[in-house]
C-alpha positions in Angstrom: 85.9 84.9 87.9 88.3 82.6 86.3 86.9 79.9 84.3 86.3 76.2 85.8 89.1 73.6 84.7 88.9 70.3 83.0 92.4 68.6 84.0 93.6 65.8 81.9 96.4 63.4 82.9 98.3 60.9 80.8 101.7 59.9 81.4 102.6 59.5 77.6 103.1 63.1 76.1 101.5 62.1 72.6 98.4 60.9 74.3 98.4 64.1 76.3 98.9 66.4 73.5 96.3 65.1 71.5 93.7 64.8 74.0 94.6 68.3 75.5 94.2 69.8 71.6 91.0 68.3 71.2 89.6 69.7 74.2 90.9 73.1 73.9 89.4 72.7 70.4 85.5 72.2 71.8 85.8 73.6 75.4 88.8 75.8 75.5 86.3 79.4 75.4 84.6 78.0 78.7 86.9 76.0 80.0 90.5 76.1 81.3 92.2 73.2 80.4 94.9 71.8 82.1 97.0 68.8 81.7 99.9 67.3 83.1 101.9 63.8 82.3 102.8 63.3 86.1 99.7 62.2 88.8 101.8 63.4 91.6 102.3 67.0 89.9 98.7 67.0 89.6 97.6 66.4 92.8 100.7 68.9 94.2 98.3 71.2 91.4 95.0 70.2 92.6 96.4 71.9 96.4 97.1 74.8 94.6 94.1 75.1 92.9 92.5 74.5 95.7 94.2 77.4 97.9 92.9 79.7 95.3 89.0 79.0 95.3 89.8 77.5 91.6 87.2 74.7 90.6 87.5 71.5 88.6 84.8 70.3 86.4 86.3 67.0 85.4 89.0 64.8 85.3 90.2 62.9 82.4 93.4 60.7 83.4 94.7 57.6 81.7 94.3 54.5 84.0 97.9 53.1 83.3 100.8 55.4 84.7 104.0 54.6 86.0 103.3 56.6 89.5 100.3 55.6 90.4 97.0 54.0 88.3 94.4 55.8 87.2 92.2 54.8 89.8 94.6 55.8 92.4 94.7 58.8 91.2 91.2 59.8 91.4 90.9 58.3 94.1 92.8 61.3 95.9 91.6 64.1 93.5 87.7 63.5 94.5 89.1 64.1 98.0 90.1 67.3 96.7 87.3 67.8 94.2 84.5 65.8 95.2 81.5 67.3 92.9 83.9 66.8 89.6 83.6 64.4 87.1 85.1 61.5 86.7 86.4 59.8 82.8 88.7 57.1 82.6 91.4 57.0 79.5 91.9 53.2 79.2 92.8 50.6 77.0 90.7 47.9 75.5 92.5 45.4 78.2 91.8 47.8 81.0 87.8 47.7 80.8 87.6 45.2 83.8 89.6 47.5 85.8 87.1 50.6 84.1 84.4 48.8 85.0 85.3 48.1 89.2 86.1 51.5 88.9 82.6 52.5 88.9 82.2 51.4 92.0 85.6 52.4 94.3 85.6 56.1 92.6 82.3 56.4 91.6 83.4 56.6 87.7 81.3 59.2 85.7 82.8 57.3 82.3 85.2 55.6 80.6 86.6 56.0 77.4 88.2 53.4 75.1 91.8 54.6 73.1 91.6 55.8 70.2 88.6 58.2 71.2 88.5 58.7 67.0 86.5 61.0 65.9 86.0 63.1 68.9 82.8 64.3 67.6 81.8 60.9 67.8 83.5 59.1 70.7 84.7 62.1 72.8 82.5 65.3 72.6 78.7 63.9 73.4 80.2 62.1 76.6 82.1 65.1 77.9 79.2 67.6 76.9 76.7 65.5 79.2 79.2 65.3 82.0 79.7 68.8 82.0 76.2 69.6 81.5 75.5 67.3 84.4 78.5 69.3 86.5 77.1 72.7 85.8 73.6 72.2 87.0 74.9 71.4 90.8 77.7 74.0 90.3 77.9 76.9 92.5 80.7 79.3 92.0 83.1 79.9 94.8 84.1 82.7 96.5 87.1 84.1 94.9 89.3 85.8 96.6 91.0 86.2 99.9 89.7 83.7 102.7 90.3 83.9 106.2 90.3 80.4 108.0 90.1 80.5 111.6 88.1 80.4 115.1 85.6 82.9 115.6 86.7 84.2 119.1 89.8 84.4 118.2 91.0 88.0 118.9 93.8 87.3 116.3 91.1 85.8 113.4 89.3 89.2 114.9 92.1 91.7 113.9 92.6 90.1 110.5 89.1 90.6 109.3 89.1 93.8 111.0 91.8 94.8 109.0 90.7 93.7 106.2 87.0 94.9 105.8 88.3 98.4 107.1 90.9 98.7 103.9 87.5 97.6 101.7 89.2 94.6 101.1 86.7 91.5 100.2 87.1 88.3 102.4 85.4 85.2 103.1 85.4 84.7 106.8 85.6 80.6 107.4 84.7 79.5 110.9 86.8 76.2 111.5 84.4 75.1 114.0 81.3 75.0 111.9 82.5 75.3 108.1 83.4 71.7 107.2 85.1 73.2 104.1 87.6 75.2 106.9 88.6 71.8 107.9 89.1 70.6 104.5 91.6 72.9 103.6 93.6 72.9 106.9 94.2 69.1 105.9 94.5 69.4 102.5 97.8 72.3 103.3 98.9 70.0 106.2 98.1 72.2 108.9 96.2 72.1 112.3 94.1 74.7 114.5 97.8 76.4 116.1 98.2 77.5 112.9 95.1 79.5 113.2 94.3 82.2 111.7 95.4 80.9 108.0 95.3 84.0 105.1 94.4 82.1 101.5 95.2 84.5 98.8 93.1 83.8 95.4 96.9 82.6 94.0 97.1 79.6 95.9 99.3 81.0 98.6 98.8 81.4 102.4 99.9 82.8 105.9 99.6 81.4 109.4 99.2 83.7 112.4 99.8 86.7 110.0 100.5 90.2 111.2 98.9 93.1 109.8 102.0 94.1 107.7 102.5 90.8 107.1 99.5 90.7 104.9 99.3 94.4 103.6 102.8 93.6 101.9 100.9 90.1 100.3 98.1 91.9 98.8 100.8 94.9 97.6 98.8 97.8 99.9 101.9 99.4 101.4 103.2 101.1 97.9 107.1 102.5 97.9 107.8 106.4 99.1 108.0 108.2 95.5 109.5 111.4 96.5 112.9 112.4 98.1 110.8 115.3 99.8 107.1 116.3 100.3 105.3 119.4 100.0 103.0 117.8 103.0 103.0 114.6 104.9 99.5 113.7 106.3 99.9 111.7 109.8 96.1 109.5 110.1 93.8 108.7 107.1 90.3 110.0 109.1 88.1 112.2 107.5 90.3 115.3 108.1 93.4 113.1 106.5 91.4 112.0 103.7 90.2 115.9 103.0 93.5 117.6 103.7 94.9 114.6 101.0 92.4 115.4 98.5 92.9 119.3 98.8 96.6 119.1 99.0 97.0 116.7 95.7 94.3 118.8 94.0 96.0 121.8 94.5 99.6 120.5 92.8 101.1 119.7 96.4 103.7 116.4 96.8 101.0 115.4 98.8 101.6 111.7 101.4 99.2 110.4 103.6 100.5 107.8 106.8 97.6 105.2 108.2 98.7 103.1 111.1 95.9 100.7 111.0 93.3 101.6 108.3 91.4 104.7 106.4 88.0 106.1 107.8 89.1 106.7 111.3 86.2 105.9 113.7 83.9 107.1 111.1 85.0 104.6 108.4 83.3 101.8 111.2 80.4 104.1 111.0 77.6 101.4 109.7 75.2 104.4 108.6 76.1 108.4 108.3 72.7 110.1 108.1 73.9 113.9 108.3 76.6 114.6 106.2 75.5 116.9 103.5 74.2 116.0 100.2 73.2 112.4 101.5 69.7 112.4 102.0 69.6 108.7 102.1 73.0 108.6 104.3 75.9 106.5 103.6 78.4 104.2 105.2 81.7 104.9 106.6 83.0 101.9 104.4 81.5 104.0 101.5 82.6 107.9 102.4 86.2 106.4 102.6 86.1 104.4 99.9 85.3 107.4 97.7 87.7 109.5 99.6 90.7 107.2 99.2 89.7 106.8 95.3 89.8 110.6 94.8 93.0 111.0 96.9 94.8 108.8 94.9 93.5 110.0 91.2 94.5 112.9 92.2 97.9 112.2 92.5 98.2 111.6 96.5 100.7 109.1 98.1 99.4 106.7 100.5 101.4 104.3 102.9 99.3 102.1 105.6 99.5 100.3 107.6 102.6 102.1 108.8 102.9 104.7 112.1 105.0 106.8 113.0 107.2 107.2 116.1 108.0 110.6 115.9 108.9 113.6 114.0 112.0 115.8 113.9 112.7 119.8 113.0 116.1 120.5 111.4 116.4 123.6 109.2 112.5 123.9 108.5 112.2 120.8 107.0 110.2 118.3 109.2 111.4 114.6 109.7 109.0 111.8 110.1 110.3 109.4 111.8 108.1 105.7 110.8 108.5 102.8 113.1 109.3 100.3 110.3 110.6 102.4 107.1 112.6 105.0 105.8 112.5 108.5 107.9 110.4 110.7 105.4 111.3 114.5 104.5 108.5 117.0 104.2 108.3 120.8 104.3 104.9 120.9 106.4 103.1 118.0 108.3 99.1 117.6 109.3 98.6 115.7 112.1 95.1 114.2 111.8 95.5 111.0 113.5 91.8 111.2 115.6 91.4 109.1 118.7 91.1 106.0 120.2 88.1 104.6 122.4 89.0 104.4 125.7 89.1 101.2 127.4 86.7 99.6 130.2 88.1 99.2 133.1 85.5 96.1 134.4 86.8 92.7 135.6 87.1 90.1 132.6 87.1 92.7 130.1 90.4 92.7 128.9 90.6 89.0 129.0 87.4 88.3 126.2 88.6 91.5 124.0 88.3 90.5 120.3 86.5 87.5 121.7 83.0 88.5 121.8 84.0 92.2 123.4 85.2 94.5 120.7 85.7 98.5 120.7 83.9 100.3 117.9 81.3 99.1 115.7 83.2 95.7 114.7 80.8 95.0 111.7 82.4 92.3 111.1 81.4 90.3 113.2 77.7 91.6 113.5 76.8 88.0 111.4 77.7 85.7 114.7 75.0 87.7 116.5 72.3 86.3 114.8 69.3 86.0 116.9 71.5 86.4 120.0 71.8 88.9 122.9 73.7 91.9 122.5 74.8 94.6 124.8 76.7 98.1 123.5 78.0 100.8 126.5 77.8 104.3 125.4 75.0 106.6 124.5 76.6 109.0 121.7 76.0 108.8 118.0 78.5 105.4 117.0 76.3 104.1 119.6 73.6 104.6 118.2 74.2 103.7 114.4 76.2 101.1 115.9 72.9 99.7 117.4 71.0 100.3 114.6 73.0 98.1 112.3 73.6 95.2 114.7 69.2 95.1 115.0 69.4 93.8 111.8 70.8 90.4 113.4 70.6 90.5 116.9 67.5 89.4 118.9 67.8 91.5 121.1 70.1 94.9 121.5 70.8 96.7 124.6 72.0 100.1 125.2 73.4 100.8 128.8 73.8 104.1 129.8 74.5 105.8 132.9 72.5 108.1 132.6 68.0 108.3 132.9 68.0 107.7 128.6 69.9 109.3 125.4 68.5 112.6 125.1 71.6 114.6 126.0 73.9 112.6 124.5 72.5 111.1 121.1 70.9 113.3 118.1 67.4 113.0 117.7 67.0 111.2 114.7 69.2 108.3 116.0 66.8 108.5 118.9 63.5 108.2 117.0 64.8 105.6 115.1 66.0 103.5 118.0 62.4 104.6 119.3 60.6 102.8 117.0 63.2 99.6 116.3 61.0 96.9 118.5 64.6 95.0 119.1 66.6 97.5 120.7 66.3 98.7 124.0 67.9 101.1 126.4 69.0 100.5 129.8 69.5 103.5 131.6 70.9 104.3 134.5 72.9 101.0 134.5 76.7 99.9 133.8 78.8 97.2 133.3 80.6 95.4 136.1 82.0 92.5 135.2 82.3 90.3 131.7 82.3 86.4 132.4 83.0 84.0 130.2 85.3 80.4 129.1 86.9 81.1 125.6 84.4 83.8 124.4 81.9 85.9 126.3 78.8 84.5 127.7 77.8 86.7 130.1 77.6 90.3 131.6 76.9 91.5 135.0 75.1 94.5 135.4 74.2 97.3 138.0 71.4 99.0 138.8 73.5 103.2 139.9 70.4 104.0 141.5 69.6 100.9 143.5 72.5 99.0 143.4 70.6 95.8 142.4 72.8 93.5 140.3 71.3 91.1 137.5 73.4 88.8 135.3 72.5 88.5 131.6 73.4 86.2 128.6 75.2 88.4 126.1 77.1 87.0 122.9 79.0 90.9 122.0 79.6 93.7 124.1 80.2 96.7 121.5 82.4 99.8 123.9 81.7 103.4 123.0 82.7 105.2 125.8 84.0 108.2 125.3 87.8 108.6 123.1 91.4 109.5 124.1 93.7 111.6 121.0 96.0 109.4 119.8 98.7 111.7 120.4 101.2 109.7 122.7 103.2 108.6 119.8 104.2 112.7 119.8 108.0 113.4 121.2 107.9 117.1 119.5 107.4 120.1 121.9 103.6 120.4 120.5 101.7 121.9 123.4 98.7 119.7 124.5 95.9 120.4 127.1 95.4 118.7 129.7 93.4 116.0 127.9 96.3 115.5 125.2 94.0 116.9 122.5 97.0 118.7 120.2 96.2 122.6 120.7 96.3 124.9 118.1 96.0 129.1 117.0 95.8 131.6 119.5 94.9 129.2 122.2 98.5 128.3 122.2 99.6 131.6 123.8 98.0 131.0 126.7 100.5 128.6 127.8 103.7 129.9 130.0 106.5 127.8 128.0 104.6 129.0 124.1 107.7 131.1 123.4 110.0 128.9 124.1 109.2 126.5 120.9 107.5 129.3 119.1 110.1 132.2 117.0 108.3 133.4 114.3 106.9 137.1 114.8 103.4 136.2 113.7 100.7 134.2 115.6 100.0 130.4 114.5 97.8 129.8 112.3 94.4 128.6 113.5 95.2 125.0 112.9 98.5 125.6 113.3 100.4 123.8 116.5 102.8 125.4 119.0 105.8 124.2 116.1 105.7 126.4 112.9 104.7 124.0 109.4 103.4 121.6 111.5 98.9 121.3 111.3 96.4 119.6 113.9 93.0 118.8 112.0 90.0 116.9 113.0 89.2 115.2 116.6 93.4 115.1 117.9 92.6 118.6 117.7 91.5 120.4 121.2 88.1 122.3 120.5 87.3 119.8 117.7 83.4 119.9 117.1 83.7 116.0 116.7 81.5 115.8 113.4 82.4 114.0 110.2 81.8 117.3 108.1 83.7 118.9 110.7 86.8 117.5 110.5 86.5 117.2 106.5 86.3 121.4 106.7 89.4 121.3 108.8 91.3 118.9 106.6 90.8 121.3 103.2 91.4 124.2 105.9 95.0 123.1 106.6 95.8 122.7 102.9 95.1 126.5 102.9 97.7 127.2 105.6 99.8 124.9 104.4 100.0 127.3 101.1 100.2 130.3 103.7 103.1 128.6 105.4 105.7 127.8 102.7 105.0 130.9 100.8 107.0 132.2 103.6 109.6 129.7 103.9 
């Protein structure tokens, strides 16, 4: 955390030199100090400051400058700095003006010129100010802040995007954080700039897109190969594995992320059966581990960036990125999972990222605080999904279609649901209709079996029903079934037009598609088992044909 500031300001250099020296001397190991001989530069600082979650401890300005007085001055810095304190540099002839002071800027002190010997005239007053300072301090949040309306679906996707790249925020509702306010004024900007991104050095964006703010914070590195042993396409748990294998075993190894590592799974609040976790562990966690390992060992790793397509010349394979360089690569993995599919129900699509979200959206489990909840869907993100939100939710609902959970959900999710006193399931029931003004306030439900309707007070609706493969983004003659899941191995010669993409004497290999070098691993997959330790024994198994593959080539 960077150390709190005292700021001195004195239009005549020698003054400022020897006040800043003496300071530095006493204070300069817990302290910052800065100083400046121009009021106007130092309020244009204070801003900046400001932006960046800095704090000032006190001010020490000279109450005679050409651009504004003294008082003037601090006048506008408690506006910016209200808790700091307050000393006046003045001249014997000024002490009237000192003393008035007291009362229009609430004046902590004032010193009389020469302050001679500091020890004396200058250290025991600014020792008890800053005493006084540090026992209301609290230290800021520093780091990346996200101004903005709650039901915003834009403020939504920039703090999804961050918290799914494990990147720490401070989420600042402008209609109930007064401090949100503060610095929208302060930066001379009003709610349509909303959302603003504060970085921790001063900067900001307004209305930033995703790239937009991955290229800020320096998360979308440079391609640093002319060519690649193997490109992974999706940063899921079969990316991440196939990355960490492929790297480990002395492969040019690059993994592509459109939006952010972890896949589904990454959302995952709580992961209670993967092996050698008896305790379980988050999504945020297992990908967080995964991406560290990846990278120290050596692996490439662009998000957020997709890709449009890829391209076969020759043998080598030619991804094609929507916004980038095409990329060369002797093999390719295609890992990139699926997408929830959406709900088809009147005023859905309307409150989406405004109180209805797709996934486990743990970021904003906080606003449901002792509120109403609802979640549709009855597998296992469901479930954990549920579990998690109980934490802050009064009251969590699980519609189903069907009688209860027992065929969909594993039985540990089940028991634990069982005995959570705040979450309830509502089976046999579905979703008709989402109403609400800016956000959602209500849900209309239905009774399959009677047809009886109710309408209930909901502040979320959290959609887990059922997932499509992301594979529409696909151009390549890569056989799909009728679902789109990517097919793979002997499966593939099932289909009438196989040979007519397919040359090579031998059969695919098992997770190889109907295009020779290029992989399908994890849930894109068709046949995929749909498990998190599933799709991470895929991922390592490609690397292995991968090796198979190029030996050959």
């Amino acid at each position: 955390m960077n150390l709190p500031i005292i700021f001195s300001i004195d239009d005549d250099p020698q003054v400022l030199r020897a006040i800043s020296r003496d300071l530095k001397i006493k204070y300069g190991k817990e302290y910052k100090i800065l100083s400046t001989t121009s009021a106007q530069e130092a309020l244009d600082m204070l801003i900046e400051l400001k932006n960046s979650a800095d704090v000032v401890a006190l001010f020490l300005c000279d109450q005679r400058m050409p651009e504004m007085e003294g008082v003037a001055f601090l006048e506008k810095a408690m506006l910016i700095y209200p808790e700091a304190k307050r000393v006046l540099l003045t001249a014997y002839s000024d002490t009237e003006a000192a003393i008035k002071a007291i009362n229009e800027v609430k004046l902590d002190y004032y010193l009389i010129k020469p302050w001679d010997p500091p020890e004396d005239k200058l250290y025991p007053v600014i020792n008890d100010l800053l005493d006084d300072w540090q026992g209301d301090y609290t230290p800021e949040f520093k780091g990346i802040r996200v101004v903005g309306f709650q039901f915003s679906p834009l403020s939504h996707v920039v703090k999804d995007y961050l918290a799914s790249n494990l990147i720490p925020y401070r989420w600042m509702d402008v209609q109930t954080n007064p401090d949100a306010t503060s610095l929208l004024t302060l930066n001379k900007l009003t709610n349509d700039d909303l959302p603003v991104v504060l970085m921790d050095d001063g900067t900001f964006l307004t209305k930033p897109s995703i790239k937009e703010i991955a290229a800020k914070i320096g998360k979308n590195p440079e391609i640093i190969h002319d060519m690649y042993d193997v490109v992974i396409i999706g940063a899921g748990p079969a990316g991440l594995a196939a990355a960490v294998y492929g790297a480990s075993e002395g492969l040019k190894t690059l993994m592509i992320e459109r939006k952010a590592p972890g896949g589904q799974a990454g959302t995952s609040s709580r992961i209670e059966n993967y092996l050698g976790f008896p305790a379980g562990l988050s999504g945020a966690d297992l990908t967080r581990r995964a991406i560290s390992q990846a990278v120290r060992l050596g692996a490439g790793f662009l998000s957020p960036q997709s890709v449009s397509d890829i391209k076969q010349k020759d043998g080598y394979k030619t991804i094609i990125l929507e916004d980038g360089p095409e990329i060369i690569s002797r093999s390719v993995i295609i890992t990139t999972g699926v997408d929830y599919r959406k709900l088809e129900v009147k005023g859905v699509s309307d409150l989406t990222g405004a109180g209805i979200y797709y996934g486990a959206a743990t970021t904003e489990a906080s606003a449901c605080r002792d509120k109403n909840v609802y979640i549709i869907g009855g597998g296992n993100s469901a479930g954990q999904a549920a579990m998690y939100l109980s934490k802050f939710a009064c009251s969590v609902n699980i519609v189903v279609r069907k009688d209860d959970l027992t065929s969909t959900m594993s039985s540990y999710l089940i028991d634990q649901i069982g005995h959570t006193p705040n979450v309830h399931v509502l089976g046999n029931t579905e979703v008709i209709e989402a109403k609400g003004d800016k956000c959602l306030e209500k849900l209309v439900l239905i009774n399959v079996k009677t047809k009886e309707t109710r309408e209930e007070e909901a502040a979320a609706l959290y959609i887990f029903i059922g997932a499509k493969p992301y594979t529409d983004w696909l151009k390549l003659d890569i056989l799909k079934d009728e679902k789109g899941f990517i097919e793979t191995g002997r499966e593939l010669r099932n289909y009438e037009n196989f040979n007519k993409t397919w040359k090579l004497k031998r059969d695919p290999f098992l997770l190889e598609t109907s295009c020779a070098g290029i992989f399908a691993a994890g849930d894109v997959r068709s046949g995929a088992m749909n498990r998190v330790a599933s799709a991470v024994g895929e991922g390592s198994m490609a690397i292995s044909f991968v090796h198979k593959y190029l030996a050959e080539v």
